[in-house]
N, C-alpha and C positions, 0 to 999 in steps of 0.2 A: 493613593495606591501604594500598596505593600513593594511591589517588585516592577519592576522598568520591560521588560522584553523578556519574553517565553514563545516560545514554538507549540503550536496543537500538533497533537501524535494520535491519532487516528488508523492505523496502520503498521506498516511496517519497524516506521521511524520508530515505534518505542520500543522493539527489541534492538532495534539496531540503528542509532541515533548518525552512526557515524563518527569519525576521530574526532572532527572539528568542532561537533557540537558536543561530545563527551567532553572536550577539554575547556568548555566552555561553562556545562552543567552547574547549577548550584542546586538545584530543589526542584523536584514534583508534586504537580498538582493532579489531583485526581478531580476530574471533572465529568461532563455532558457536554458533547458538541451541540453550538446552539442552532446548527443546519443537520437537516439530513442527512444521511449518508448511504451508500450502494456500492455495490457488485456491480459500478459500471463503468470502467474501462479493461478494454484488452492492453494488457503491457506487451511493448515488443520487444524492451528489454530482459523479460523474463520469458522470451518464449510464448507471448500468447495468454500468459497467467491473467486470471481475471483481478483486478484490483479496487481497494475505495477510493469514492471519490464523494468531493459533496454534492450533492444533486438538489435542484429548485422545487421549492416548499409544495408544489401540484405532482413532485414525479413520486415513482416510488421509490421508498426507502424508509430510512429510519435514525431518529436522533438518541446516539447512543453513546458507551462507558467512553471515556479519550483520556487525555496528559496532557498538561501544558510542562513542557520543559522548559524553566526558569534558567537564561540566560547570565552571564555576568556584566555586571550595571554596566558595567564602562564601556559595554560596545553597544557603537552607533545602531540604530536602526536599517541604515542601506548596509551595512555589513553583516547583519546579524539576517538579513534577504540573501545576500551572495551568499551566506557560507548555507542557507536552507534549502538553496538552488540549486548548488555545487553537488549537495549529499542527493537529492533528487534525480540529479542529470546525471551521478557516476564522474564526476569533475575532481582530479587530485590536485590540478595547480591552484592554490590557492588566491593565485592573480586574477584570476576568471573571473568578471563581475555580473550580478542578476543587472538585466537591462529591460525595463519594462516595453511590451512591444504596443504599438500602435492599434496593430489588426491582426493579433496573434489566431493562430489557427489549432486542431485539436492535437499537435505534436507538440506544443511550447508551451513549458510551466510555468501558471500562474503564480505571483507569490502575493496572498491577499492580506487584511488587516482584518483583525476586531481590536476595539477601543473600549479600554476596563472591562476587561475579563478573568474574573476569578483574582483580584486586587490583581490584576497585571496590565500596566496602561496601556502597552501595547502589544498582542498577539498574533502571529503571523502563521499562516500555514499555506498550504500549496495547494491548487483545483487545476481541472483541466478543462476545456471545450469540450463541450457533447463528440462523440466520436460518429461520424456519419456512417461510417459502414460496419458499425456495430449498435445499432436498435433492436429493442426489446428481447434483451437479454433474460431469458428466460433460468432458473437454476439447473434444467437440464444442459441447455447450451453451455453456462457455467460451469457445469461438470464436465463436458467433453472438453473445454477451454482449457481444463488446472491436468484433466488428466495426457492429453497433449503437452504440454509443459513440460511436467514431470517429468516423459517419455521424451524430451530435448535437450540441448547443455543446459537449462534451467535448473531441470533438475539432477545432474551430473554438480551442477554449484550449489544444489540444495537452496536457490531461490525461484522452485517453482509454484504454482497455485493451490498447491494443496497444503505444502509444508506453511506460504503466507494463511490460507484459510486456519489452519491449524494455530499457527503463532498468536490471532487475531482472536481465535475463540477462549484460548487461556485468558487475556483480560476482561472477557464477558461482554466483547463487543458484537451484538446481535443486528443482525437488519433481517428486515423484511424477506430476503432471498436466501440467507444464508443456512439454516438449520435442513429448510428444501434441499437446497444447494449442495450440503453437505450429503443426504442421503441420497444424492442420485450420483454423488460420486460410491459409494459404496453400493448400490445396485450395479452401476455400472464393473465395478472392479469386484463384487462379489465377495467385500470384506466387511466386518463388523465395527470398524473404527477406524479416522484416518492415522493411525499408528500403522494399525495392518495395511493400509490401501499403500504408503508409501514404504514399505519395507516390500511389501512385493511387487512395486512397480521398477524400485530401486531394482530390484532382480533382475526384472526383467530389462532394464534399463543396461545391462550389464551383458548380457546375455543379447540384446539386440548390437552391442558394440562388439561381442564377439561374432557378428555373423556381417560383419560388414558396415553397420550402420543402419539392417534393414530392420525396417519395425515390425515386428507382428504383433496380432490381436492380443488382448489381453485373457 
């Protein structure tokens, strides 16, 4: 194998890896995730934002564009999980370590393995448990998901569902729900592209903080 430990980035993580793994970084690889991927979980730390995840070879979805971020050889393997865990969970103390659970539930981040992947012997990235009270995630549902977000501190931090949906389609990562996905948020918000949906949500995002905090329609 070429290289010891690399991260798949599927998401967010490849615009925004984090300190830890920035300071870490030697090399990307351009790849294909060898699972699945979807529009299926709701983030609660983004307000609601719909987010991917990898999803089992019978659901729907789709195996599409990813990144392995090629780590520096000299760190261990269970470190090179904490520090993937840490950037997942929003974790700054770097003392924090990934502790694999027993009978983890769909709030606790997986940190998984592939073995020689893209000459990397070993590859790790993060899944989660099916979420129970979020099935059949439709790209309608999806769209009232990102645009509630937005309309939250989500998107006051600019890490709501439409700006992650947006980030995700610059590298030409396609699933099965998202091109839908994408046009029912602009039904919805009555714009031509999610540039226009989030400059005018922003507004209004802005405009509901000047009236108290109360939301109105879009």
């Amino acid at each position: 194998m070429k290289h010891r430990i690399g991260i798949l980035a599927f998401g967010s993580l490849i615009d925004n890896p984090g300190e830890e793994i920035k300071e870490l970084e030697i090399e990307r690889i351009n790849c294909t995730t060898p699972f699945k991927i979807e529009f299926s979980r709701i983030s609660s730390s983004r307000d609601k934002a719909p987010t991917l995840i990898p999803v089992k070879e019978n659901s729907k979805g789709k195996k599409t564009n990813a990144t392995v971020i090629v780590i520096d050889e000299h760190i261990k393997l269970e470190k090179a999980k904490s520090i993937l865990w840490r950037r997942e969970c929003h974790k700054t103390a770097r003392n924090e370590k990934f502790v694999e659970r027993k009978n983890p539930t769909s709030k606790n981040v997986l940190v998984l393995e592939l073995e020689n992947f893209c000459d990397v012997e070993k590859v790790i990235y993060t899944s989660f448990l099916q979420q129970d009270e979020y099935q059949n995630l439709t790209p309608e549902k999806l769209a009232d998901y990102a645009i509630e977000s937005i309309l939250s501190k989500a998107g006051v931090e600019k890490k709501d569902g439409i700006r992650y949906l947006q980030s995700i389609k610059k590298y030409g990562i396609i699933t099965e729900n998202s091109q839908e996905y994408e046009r029912q948020i602009l039904l919805k918000t009555n714009t031509e592209s999610l540039e226009d949906a989030i400059e005018k949500l922003d507004k209004q995002n802005i405009i509901n903080s000047k009236n108290g905090g109360i939301r109105k329609k879009i």
